[in-house]
RODO-2510 file (C-alpha; in nm, 4 decimals, decimal comma):
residues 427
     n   res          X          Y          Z
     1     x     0,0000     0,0000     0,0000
     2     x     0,1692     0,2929    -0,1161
     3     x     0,1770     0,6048     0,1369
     4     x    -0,1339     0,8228    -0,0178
     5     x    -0,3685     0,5219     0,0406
     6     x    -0,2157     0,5637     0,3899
     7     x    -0,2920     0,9628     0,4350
     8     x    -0,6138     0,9051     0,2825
     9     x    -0,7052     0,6905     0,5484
    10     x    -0,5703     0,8600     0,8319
    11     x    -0,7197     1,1935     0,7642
    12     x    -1,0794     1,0404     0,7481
    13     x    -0,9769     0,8019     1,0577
    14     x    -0,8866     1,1539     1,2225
    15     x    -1,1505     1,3140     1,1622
    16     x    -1,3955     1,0462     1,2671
    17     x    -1,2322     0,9836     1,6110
    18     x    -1,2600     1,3161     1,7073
    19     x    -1,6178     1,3166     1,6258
    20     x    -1,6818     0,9505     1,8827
    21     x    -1,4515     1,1241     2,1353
    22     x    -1,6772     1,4595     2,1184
    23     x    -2,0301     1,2431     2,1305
    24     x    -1,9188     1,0043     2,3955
    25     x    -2,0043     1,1662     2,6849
    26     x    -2,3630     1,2220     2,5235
    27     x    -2,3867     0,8653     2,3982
    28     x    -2,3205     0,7535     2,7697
    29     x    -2,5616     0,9599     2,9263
    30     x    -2,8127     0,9753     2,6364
    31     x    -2,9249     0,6056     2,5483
    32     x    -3,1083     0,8600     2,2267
    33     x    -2,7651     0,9463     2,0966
    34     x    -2,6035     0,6128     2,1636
    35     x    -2,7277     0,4650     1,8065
    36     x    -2,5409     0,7731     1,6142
    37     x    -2,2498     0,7626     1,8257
    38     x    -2,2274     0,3537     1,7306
    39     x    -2,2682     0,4629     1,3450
    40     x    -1,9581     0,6751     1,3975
    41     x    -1,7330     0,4833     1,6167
    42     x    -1,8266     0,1645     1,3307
    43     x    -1,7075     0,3520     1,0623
    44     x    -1,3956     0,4838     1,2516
    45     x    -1,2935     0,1490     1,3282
    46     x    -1,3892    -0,0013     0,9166
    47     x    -1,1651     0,2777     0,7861
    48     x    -0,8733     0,2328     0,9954
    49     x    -0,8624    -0,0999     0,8400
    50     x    -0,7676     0,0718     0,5455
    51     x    -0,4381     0,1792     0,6977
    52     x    -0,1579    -0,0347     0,6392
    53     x    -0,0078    -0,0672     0,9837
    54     x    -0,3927    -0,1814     1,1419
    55     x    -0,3432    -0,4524     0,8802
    56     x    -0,0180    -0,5533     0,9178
    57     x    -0,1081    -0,6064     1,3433
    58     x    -0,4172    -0,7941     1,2893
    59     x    -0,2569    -1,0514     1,0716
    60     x    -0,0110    -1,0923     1,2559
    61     x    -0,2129    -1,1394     1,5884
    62     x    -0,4893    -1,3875     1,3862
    63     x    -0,3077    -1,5140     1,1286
    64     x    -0,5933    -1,5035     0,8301
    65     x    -0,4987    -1,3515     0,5125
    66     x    -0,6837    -1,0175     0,4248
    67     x    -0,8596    -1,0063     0,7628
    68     x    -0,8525    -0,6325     0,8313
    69     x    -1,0922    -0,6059     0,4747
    70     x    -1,3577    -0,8743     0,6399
    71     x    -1,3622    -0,6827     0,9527
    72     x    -1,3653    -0,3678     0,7577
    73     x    -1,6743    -0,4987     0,5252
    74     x    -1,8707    -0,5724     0,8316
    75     x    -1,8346    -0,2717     1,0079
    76     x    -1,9500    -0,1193     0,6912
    77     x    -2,2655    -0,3261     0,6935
    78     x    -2,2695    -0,2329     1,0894
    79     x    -2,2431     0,1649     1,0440
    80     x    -2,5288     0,1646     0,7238
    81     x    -2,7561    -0,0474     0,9095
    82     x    -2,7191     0,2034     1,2291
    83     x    -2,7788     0,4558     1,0173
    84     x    -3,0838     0,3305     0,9210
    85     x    -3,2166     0,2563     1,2397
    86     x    -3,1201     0,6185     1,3471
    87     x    -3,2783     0,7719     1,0645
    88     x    -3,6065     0,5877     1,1461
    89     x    -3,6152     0,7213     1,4888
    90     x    -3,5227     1,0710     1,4404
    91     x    -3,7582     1,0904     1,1358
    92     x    -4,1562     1,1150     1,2403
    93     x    -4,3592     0,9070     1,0292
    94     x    -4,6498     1,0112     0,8543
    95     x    -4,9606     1,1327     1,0981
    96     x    -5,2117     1,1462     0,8161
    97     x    -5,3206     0,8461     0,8579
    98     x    -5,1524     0,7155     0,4848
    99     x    -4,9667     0,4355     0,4632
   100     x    -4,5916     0,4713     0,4913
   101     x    -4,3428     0,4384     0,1547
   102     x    -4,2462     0,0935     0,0846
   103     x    -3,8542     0,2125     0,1385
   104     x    -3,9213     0,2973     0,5111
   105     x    -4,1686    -0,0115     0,5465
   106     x    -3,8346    -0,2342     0,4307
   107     x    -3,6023    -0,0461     0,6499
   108     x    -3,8677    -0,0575     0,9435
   109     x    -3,6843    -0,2585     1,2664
   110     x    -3,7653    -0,6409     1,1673
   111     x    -3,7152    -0,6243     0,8057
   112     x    -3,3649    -0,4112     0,8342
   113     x    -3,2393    -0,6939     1,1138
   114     x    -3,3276    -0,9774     0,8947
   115     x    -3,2075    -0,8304     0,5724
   116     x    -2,8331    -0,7234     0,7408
   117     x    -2,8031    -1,0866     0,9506
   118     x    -2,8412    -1,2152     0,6313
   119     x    -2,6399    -1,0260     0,4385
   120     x    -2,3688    -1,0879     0,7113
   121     x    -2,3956    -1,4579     0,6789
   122     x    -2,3618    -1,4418     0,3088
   123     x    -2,0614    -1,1335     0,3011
   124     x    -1,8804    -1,3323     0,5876
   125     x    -1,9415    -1,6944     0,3861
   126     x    -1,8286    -1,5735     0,0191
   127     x    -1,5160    -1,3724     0,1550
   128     x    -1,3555    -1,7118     0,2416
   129     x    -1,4152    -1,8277    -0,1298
   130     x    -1,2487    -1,5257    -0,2187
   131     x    -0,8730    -1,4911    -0,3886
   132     x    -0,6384    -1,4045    -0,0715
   133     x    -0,3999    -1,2043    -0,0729
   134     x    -0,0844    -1,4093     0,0828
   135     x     0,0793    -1,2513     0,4278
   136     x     0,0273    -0,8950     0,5489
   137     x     0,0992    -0,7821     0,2028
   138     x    -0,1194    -0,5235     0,0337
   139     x    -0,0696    -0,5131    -0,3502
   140     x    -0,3297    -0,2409    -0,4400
   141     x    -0,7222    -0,2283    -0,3567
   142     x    -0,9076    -0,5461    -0,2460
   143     x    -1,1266    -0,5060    -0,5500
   144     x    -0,8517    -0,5274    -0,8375
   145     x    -0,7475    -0,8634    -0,6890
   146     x    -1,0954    -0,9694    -0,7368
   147     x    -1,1457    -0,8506    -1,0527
   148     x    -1,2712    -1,1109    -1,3299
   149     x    -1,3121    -1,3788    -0,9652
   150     x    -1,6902    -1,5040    -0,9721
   151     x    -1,6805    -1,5348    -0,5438
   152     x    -1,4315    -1,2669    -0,4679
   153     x    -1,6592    -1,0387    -0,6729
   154     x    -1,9962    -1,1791    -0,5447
   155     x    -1,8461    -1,1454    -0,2253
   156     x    -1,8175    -0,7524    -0,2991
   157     x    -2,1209    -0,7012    -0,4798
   158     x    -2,3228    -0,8084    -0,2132
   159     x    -2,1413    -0,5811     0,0271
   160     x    -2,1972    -0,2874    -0,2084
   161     x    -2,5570    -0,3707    -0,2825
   162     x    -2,6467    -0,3559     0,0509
   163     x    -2,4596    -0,0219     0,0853
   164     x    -2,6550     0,1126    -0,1695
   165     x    -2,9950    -0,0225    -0,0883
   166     x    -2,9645     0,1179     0,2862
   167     x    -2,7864     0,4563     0,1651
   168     x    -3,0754     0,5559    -0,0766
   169     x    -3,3529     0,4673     0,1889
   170     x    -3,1480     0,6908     0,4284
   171     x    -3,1405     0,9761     0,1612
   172     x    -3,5111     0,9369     0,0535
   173     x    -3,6118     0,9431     0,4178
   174     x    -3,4079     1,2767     0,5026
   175     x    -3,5170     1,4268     0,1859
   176     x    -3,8778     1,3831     0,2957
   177     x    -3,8161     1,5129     0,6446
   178     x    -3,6563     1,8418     0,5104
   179     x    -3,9665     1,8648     0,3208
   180     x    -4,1910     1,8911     0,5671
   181     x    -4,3860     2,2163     0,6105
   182     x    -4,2637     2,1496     1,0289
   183     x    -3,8907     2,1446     0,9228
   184     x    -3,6475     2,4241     0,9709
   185     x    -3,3498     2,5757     1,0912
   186     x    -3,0672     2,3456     1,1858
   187     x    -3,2849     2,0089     1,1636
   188     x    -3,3773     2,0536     0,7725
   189     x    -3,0351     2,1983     0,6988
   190     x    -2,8593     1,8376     0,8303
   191     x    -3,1985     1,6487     0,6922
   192     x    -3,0743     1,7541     0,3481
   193     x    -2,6379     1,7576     0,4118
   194     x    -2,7067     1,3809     0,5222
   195     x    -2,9518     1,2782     0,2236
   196     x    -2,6320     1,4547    -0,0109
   197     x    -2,3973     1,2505     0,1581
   198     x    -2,6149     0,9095     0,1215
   199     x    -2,6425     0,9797    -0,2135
   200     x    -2,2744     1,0378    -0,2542
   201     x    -2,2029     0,7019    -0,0690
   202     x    -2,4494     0,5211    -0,2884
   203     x    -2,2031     0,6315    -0,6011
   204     x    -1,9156     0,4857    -0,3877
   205     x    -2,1274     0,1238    -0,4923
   206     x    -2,2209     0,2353    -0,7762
   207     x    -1,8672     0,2666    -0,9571
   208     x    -1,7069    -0,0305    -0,7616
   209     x    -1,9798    -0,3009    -0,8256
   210     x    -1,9858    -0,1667    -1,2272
   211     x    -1,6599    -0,1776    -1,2288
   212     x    -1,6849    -0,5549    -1,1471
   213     x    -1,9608    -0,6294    -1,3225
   214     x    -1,7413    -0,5155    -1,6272
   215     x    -1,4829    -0,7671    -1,5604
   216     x    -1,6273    -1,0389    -1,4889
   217     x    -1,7769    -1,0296    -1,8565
   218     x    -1,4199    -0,9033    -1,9817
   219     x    -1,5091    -0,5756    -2,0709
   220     x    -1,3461    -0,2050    -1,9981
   221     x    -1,4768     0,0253    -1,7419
   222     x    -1,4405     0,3490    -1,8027
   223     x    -1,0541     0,4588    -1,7323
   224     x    -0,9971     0,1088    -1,5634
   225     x    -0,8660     0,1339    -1,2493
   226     x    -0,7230     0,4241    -1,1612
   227     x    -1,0645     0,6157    -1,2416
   228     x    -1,2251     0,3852    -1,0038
   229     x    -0,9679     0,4164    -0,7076
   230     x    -0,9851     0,7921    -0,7593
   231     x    -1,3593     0,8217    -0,7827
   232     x    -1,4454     0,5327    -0,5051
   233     x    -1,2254     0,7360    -0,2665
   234     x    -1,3789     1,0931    -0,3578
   235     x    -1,7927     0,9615    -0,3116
   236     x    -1,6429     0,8325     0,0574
   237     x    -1,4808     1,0876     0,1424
   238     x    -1,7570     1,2559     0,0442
   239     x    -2,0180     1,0788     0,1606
   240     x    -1,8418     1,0360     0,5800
   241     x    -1,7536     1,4226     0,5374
   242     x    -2,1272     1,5024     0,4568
   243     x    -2,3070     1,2336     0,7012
   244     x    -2,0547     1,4537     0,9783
   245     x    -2,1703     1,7678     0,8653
   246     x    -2,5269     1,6915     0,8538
   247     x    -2,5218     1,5515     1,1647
   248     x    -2,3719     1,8205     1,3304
   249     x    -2,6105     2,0718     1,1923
   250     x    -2,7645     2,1718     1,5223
   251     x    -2,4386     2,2232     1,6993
   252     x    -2,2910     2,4866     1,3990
   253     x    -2,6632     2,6647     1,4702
   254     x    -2,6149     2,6716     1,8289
   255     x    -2,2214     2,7807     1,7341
   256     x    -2,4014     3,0624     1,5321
   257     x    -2,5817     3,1673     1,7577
   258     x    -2,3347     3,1957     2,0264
   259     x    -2,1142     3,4034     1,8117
   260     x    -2,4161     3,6034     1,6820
   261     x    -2,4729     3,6355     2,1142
   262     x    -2,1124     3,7676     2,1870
   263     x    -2,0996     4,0135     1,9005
   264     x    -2,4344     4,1492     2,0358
   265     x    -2,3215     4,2052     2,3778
   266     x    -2,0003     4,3838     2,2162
   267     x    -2,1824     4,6069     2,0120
   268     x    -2,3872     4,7244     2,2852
   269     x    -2,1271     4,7877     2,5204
   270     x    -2,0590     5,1376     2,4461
   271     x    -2,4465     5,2404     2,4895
   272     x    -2,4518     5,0192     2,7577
   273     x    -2,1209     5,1929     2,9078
   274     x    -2,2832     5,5096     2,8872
   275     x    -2,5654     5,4786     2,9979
   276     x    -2,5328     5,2440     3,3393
   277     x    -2,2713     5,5235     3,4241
   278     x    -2,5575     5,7800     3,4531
   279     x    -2,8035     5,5518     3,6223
   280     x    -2,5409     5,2539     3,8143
   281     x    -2,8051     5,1499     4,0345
   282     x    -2,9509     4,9270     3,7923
   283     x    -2,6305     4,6746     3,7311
   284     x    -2,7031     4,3606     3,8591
   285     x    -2,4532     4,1805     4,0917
   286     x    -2,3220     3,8295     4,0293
   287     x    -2,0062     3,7004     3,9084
   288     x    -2,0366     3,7740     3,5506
   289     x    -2,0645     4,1979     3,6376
   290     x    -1,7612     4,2469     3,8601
   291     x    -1,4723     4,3727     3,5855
   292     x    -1,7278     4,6510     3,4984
   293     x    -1,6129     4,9673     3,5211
   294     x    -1,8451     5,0785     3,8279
   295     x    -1,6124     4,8414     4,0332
   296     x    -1,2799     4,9731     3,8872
   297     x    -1,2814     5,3482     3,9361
   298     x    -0,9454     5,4164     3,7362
   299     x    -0,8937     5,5703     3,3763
   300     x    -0,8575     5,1705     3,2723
   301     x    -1,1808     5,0528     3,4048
   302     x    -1,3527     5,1355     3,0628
   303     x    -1,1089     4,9323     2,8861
   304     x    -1,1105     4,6295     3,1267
   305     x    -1,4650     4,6204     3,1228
   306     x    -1,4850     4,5994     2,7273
   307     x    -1,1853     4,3318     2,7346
   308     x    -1,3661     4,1340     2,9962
   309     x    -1,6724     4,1179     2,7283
   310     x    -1,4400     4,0489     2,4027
   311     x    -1,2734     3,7264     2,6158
   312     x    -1,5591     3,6362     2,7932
   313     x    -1,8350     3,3371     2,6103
   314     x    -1,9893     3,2044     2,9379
   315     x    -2,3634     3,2519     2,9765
   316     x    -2,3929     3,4657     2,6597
   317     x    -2,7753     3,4630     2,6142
   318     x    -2,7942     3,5082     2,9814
   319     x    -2,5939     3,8729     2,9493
   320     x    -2,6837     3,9729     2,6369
   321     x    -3,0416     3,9281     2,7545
   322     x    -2,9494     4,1587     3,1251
   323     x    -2,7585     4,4008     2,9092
   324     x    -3,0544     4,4952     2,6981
   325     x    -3,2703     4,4874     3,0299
   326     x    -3,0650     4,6754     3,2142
   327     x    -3,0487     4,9408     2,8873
   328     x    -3,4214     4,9767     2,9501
   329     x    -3,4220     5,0072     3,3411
   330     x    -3,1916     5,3393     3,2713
   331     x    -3,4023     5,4509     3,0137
   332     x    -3,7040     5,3936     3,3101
   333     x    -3,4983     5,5911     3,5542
   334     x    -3,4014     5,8718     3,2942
   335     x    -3,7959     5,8851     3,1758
   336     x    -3,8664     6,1595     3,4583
   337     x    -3,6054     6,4027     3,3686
   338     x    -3,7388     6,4280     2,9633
   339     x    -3,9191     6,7202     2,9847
   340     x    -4,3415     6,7227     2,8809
   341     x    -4,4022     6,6494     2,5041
   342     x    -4,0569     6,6332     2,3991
   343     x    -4,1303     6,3428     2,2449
   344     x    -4,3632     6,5405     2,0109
   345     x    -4,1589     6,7428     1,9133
   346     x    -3,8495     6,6246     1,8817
   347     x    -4,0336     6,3464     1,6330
   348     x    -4,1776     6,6400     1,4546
   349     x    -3,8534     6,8209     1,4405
   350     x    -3,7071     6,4389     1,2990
   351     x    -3,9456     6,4126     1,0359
   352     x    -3,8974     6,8053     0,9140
   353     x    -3,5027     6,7659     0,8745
   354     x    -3,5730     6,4148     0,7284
   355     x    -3,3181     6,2334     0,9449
   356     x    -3,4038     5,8576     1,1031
   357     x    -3,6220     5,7803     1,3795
   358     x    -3,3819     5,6368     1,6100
   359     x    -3,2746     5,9815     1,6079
   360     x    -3,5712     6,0231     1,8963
   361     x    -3,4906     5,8310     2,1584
   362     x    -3,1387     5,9321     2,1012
   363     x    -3,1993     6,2922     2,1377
   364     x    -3,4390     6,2069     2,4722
   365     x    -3,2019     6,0114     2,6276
   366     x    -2,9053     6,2289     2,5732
   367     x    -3,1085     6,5657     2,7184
   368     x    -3,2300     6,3130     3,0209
   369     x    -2,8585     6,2358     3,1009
   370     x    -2,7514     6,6052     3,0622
   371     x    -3,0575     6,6976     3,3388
   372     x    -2,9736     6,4429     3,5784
   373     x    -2,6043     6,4918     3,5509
   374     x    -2,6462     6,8532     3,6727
   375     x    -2,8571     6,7978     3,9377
   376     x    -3,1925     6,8979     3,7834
   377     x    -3,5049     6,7636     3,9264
   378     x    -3,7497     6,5221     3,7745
   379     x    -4,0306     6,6399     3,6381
   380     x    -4,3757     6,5138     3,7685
   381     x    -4,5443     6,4719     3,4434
   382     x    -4,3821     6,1946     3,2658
   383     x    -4,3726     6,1580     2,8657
   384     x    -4,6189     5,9869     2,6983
   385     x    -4,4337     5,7392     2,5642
   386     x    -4,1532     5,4962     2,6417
   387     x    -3,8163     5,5727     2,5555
   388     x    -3,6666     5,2468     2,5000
   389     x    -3,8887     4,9185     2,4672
   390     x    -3,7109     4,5714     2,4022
   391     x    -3,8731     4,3327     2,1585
   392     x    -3,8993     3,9440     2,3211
   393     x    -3,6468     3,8535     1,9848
   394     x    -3,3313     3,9904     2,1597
   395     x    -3,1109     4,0160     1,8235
   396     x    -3,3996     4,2199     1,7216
   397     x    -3,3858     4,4592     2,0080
   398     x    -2,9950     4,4892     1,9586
   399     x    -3,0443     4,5815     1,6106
   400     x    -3,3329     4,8489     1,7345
   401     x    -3,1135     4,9826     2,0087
   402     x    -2,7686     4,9805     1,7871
   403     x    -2,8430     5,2666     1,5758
   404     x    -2,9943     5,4514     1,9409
   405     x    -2,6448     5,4211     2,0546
   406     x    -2,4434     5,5686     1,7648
   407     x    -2,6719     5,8632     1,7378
   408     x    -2,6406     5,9235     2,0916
   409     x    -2,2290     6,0121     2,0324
   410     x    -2,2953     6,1885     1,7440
   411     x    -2,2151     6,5245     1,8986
   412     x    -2,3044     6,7157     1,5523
   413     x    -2,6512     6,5075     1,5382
   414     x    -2,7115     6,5825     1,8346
   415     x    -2,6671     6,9744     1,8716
   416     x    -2,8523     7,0480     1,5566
   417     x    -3,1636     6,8755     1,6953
   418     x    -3,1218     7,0745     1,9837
   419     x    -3,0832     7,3835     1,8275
   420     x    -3,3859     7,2412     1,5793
   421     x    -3,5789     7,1895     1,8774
   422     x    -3,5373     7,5493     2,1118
   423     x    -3,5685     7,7211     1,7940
   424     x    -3,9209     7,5677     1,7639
   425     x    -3,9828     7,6486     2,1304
   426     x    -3,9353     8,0127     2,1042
   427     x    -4,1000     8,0731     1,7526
***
């Protein structure tokens, strides 16, 4: 076995190991995710056997010639029919009342044990009628030595039949889920990853079994057999890097989302910043809110305050979802000191110089800040409206409050409203 075989292997081997290490915790505590995790850790252990050195070891512990490709065959069968089984229990059958599709009835629990004990029996019987490959020695694939054999090739096309039948029930059954009018986000987006990569497996079969086919009538197949080492090894490649991806659909959503989370609570930060420093009262204590800058009173605090935020992932819908509260409680606090119908007519005074309407609550807050920052009272009559009201969708409400914040240190913005405004006053 020359070394690419080798890398080949050991980068899907890799990458597959780290995926049974990362679900095993799961798989022990979740009997649910134990049927996934056994798909994974089967094909793991049925691609290692295509590394030399796994080879080499179990020959020389058992002796038989070509065992690592018999064990590797029936993991194979192992990993599509736990696949199947998987797919059948994540995938809700139909609730109209219709009979199911004949592919799901054949993959349904009795038939899909009876079909892969079988096809066992028969893969494990015909591989011993097979041509051998002498020793530990590994003279190119497993299928060019059985090219033009009637049992070495039966013994093949049986494996790759079954591979096929299971891989296109798999994709037909994902497809349909990601179809329904229920399915979306994460769950449809790995429904239709993992019916790609079935179908990509299925052309794994499809090249190998017509490649024997071809010989054992002595005919050409396509570019012989390079074209069918190259292409085998592409559709599983394809088809394990796909299965992974799909599976792991709902943890790049809730990776997303995190990141989506700690860029939020960034971005508001400044606003944040300036506002809890006119109203402090309404930071909450805990462990997450000690590095703010209300507990370090030096010229640095600002800046180890924002660091703290830009290193800190823990509890991320948690903050993001205090930070925008406590954004409103200040706005609450500062509601007394905007004067009576300001909010008139500073959205009057908005809609006459044609700027935004963020502008508003930008100007409102800024004049409270200015009032309570030099001591001025509250006034008894409060505005009509609410400065600041969050939305239950708290990405929403950050994009709301966002543009609240920038206006609000736009000192030029800001003063011409002003001047907008006491020029309406006293005309």
């Amino acid at each position: 076995m020359t070394a690419t075989p080798d890398l080949f292997a050991w980068a899907i081997v890799i990458a597959l190991t780290l995926e049974v290490l990362r679900r095993a915790p799961a798989a022990i505590r979740n009997p649910r995710g134990r049927t996934l995790w056994l798909v994974f850790f089967a094909l793991d252990v049925s691609m290692a056997q295509k590394i030399q050195g796994v080879g080499d070891f179990l020959h020389h512990v058992t002796g038989w010639d070509d065992i690592a490709t018999l064990v590797k065959h029936l993991l194979g069968v192992a990993a599509v029919a736990g696949l199947l089984r998987w797919v059948t229990s994540v995938v809700p059958g139909r609730e109209d009342g219709r009979r199911e599709p004949r592919y799901r009835r054949a993959i349904s629990s009795r038939p899909r044990r009876i079909v892969t004990w079988a096809a066992v029996a028969v893969i494990f019987f015909t591989f011993w009628q097979s041509q051998r490959r002498q020793g530990s020695a590994e003279d190119g694939d497993f299928i060019f030595v059985q090219a033009g054999h009637f049992w070495g090739s039966l013994h093949l096309l049986l494996f790759y039949a079954y591979l096929v039948f299971g891989l296109l029930c798999a994709s037909m059954m994902c497809a349909a889920a990601a179809r329904e009018p229920s399915s979306g986000g994460a769950f449809k987006y790995g429904m239709q990853v993992l019916s790609l990569g079935c179908v990509v497996g299925s052309l794994y079969g499809f090249v190998r079994s017509g490649y024997l086919i071809a010989r054992l009538f002595e005919k050409p197949f396509l570019g012989g057999e390079v074209f069918v080492d190259v292409a085998s090894n592409f559709c599983l490649a394809g088809c394990i890097l796909l299965v992974l991806g799909g599976a792991n659909a709902p943890k790049w959503e809730r990776l997303e989302q995190r990141v989506k989370a700690h860029g939020a609570v960034n971005d508001l930060w400044p606003m944040w910043n300036r506002l809890t420093s006119a109203v402090p009262t309404v930071i909450y204590e805990d462990a997450d809110t000690k590095p703010r800058q209300h507990k370090l009173p030096t010229p640095l605090a600002p800046l180890a305050g924002r660091l703290h935020d830009f290193w800190n992932w823990k509890r991320l819908d948690v903050r993001l979802s205090r930070r925008i509260t406590e954004i409103c409680d200040v706005s609450m606090h500062l509601s007394p000191y905007v004067p009576p119908h300001l909010h008139e007519r500073a959205g009057t005074v908005v809609q006459d110089l044609g700027l935004p309407r963020h502008t508003v609550p930008a100007y409102l807050l800024r004049t409270a800040m200015k009032r309570k920052a030099a001591g001025e009272p509250p006034f008894a009559e409060r505005p009509d409206a609410a400065i600041l009201v969050a939305d239950k969708d708290l990405f929403g409400t950050t994009a709301t409050f966002l543009p609240v914040g920038k206006a609000m240190s736009d000192n030029d913005l800001m003063n011409r409203l002003d001047r907008s405004i006491k020029a309406g006053v006293n005309a």
